[in-house]
N, C-alpha and C positions, 0 to 999 in steps of 0.2 A: 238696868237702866232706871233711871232718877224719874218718876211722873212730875211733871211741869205741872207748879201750881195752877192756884186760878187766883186773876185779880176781879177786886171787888170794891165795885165803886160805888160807895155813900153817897147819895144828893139826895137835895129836900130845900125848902126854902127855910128863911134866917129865924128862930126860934122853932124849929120841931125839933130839936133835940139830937141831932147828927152828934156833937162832940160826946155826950155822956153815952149814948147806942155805942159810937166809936167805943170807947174807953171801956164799958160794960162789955163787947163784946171782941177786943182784945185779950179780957182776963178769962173769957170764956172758951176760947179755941185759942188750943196753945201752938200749932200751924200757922197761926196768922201774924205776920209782920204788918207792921206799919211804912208808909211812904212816906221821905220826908222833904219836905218842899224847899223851891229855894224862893228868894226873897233878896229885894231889895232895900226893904227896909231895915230901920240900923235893930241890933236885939233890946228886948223888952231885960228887966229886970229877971233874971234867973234863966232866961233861956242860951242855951250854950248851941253851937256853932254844932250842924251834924246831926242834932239829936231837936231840938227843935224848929230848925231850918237850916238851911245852907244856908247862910248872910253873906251877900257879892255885889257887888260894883253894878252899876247899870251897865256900865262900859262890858263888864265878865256878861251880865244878865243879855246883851245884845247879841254878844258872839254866841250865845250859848242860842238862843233866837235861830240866828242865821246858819247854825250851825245842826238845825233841826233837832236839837237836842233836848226836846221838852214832850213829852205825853201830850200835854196842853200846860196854857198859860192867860194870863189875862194882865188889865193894870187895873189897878183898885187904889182908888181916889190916885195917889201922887205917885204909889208902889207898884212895883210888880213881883206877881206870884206863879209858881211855875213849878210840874211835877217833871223832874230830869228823868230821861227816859231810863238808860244805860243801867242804874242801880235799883229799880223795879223789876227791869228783864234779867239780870242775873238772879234774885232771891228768887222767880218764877224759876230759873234754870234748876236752881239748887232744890224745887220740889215745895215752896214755903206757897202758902199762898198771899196776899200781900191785900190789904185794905185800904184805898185812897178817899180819903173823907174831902171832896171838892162841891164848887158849886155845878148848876144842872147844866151848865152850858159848855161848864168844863169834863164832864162827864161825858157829854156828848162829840165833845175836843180828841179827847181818849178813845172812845167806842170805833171815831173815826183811823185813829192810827192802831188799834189792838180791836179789835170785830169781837174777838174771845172774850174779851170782857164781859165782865156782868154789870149791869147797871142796874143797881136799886133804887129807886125812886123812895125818901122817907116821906111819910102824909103825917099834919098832925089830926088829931083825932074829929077838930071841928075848927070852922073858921073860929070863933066863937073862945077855943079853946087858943088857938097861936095869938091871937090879938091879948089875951091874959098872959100868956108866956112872955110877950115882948113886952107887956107893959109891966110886967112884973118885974124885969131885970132891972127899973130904974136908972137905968142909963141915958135913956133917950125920951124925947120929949114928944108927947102925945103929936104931932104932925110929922113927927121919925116913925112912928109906929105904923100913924094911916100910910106913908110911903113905904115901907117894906110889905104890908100886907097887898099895898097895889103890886108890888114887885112879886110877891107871891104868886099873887094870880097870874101874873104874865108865865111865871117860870113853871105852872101845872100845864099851859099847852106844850110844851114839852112830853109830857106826862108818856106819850102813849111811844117814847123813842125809847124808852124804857123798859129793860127785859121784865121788871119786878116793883110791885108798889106793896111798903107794910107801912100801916099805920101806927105811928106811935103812941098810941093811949097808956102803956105801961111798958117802960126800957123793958122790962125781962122776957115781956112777951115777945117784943122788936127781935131781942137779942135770938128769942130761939126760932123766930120764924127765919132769921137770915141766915142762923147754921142751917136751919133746914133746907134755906136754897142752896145753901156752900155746898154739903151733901149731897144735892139733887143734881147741882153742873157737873159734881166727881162723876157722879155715876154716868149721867148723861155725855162726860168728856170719851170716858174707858168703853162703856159701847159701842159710839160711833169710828173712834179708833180700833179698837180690834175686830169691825167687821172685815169680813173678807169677800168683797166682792169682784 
């Protein structure tokens, strides 16, 4: 018999570093698939269909809605974003474990429909330090910044719905404290299953 993975859900507010954690600790545990989202926005430059989102119709995006067929989902600004349930629960079937890089409320979207879920909470290292991270990406314009770090704050009372909080002061560290929790559910999943009471 095949052990059913475990899914592992990344949140953290907008600049702690969830994408590069992700990415670092993809090439880390080779167990670990990626989930890929769907979307209704049209594809960017180099991203292909499948592999960096599903790209659908809002028309497809509604039935799939109505049709409960999302982990969770949200709309972000004019789009919508959505983890399809169906092709996360077969790679879990098939033993893989599966990492969903969303935001905290989508996390919490998930936990409600899969309990087994892991939810990691990313922290960055200091208020101090995420205000230099978002202003550092030169994108957005010093009153984008103070709004997402307001947005931050809202999204830490969330905090404590969360099985697990690493801070990311250094991706390597990040990456090995979150095997070590992947690790710790294995163990934790296999004991409480083969008790015999």
């Amino acid at each position: 018999m095949v052990e059913k993975g475990i899914l592992v859900v990344l949140s953290g507010p907008s600049g702690v570093g969830k994408g590069t954690v992700s990415q670092a600790l993809l090439q880390a545990e080779p167990n670990l698939a990626v989930s890929v989202s769907a979307t209704t926005r049209p594809p960017r430059n180099g991203e292909t269909d499948g592999v960096s989102y599903y790209f659908v119709s809002r028309e497809k995006f509604s039935l799939m809605i109505e049709g409960d067929e999302f982990l969770e989902w949200a709309r972000v600004y004019d789009n919508f974003y959505g983890t399809p349930r169906l092709p996360v629960e077969e790679t879990l079937a098939r033993g893989k474990d599966v990492l969903l890089e969303i935001d905290v409320q989508g996390g919490l979207q998930v936990k409600n429909k899969l309990p087994e879920a892991v939810l990691i909470f990313l922290l960055p290292p200091s208020w101090k330090e995420l205000e230099a991270r978002l202003a550092g990406r030169g994108s957005e314009s010093a009153e984008e910044v103070q709004k997402r770090l307001q947005w931050a704050k809202r999204e830490l009372q969330s905090l404590s719905l969360y099985d697990y909080a690493v801070v990311n002061e250094r991706v390597e560290k990040a990456v090995e404290q979150i095997r070590s929790i992947i690790t710790a559910e294995k163990c934790r999943t296999v004991r409480f299953r083969d008790l015999k009471i």
